[in-house]
C-alpha positions in Angstrom: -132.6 355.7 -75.6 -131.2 356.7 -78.9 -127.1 356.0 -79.4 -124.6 358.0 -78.6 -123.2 360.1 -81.2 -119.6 361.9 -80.7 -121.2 365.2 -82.3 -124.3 364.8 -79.4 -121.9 364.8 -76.9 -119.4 367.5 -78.2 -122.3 370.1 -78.6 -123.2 369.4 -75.3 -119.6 369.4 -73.9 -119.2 372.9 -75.7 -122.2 374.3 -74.3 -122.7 372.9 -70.5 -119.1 373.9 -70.2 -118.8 376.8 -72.1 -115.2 375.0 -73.5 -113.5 376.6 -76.4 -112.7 373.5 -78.1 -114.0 370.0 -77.5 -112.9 367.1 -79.8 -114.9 363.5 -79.1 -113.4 360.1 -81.1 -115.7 356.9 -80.3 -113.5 354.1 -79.7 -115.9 351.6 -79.6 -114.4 349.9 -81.7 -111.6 349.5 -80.0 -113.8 348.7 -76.8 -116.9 347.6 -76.3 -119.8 350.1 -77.2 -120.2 353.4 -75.5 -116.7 354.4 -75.6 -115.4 357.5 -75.6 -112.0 359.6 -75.7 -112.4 363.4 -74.6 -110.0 366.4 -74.9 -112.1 369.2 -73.6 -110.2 373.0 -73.4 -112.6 375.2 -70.8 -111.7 378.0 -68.6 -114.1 376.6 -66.2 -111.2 373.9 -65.4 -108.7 376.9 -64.0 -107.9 376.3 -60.6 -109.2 372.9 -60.4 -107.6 369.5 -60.0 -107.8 366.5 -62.4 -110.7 364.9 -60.2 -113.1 368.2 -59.9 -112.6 368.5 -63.9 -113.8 365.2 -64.6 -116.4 365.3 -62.2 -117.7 368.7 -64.0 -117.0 366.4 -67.4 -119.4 363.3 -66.2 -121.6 365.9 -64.8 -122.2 368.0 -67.9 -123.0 364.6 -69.5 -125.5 364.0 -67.4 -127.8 360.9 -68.5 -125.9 360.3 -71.5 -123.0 359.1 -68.9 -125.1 356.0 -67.9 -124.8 355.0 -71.5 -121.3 355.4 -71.4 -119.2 352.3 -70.8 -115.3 353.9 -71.3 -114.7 357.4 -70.9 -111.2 358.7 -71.3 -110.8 362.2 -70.0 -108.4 365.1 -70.7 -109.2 368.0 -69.3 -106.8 371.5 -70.3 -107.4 374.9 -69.3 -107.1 377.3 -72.6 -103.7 378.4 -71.4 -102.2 374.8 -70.9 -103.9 374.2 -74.6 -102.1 377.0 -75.7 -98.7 376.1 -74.0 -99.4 372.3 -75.9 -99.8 374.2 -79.3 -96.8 377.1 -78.6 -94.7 375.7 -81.5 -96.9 373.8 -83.8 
């Protein structure tokens, strides 16, 4: 399998989840490689606890997951992104 690019997995964050905005940062090298640190902003996530939005994070990801040796998640609903960003 090819690596993992931060744009690959954005585009396919943006579409699989229809989220609004989708930022990606590999931090392997922080970590070991495969690492990854999400902020994804999708009104699929209203309603939903932090576990069912990361599942529907590693689920959109699909087979790049098993590639994948650190994810760290944050999962926002447009209107908490918008609360975060009120007064910047």
């Amino acid at each position: 399998m090819a690596e993992l690019s931060a744009e690959a997995l954005r585009e396919k964050l943006e579409r699989r989840l229809g989220a609004e905005h989708v930022e990606v940062e590999s931090t392997s090298g922080e970590r070991c490689a495969g690492s990854f640190r999400l902020l994804v902003v999708s009104a699929i996530f209203r309603g939903k606890g932090l576990l069912q939005r990361h599942r529907l994070v590693n689920e959109a990801l699909g087979e790049e997951l098993e590639q994948i040796h650190a994810l760290e998640q944050r999962t926002l609903t447009p209107e908490q992104w918008a609360d975060e960003h009120k007064f910047a």
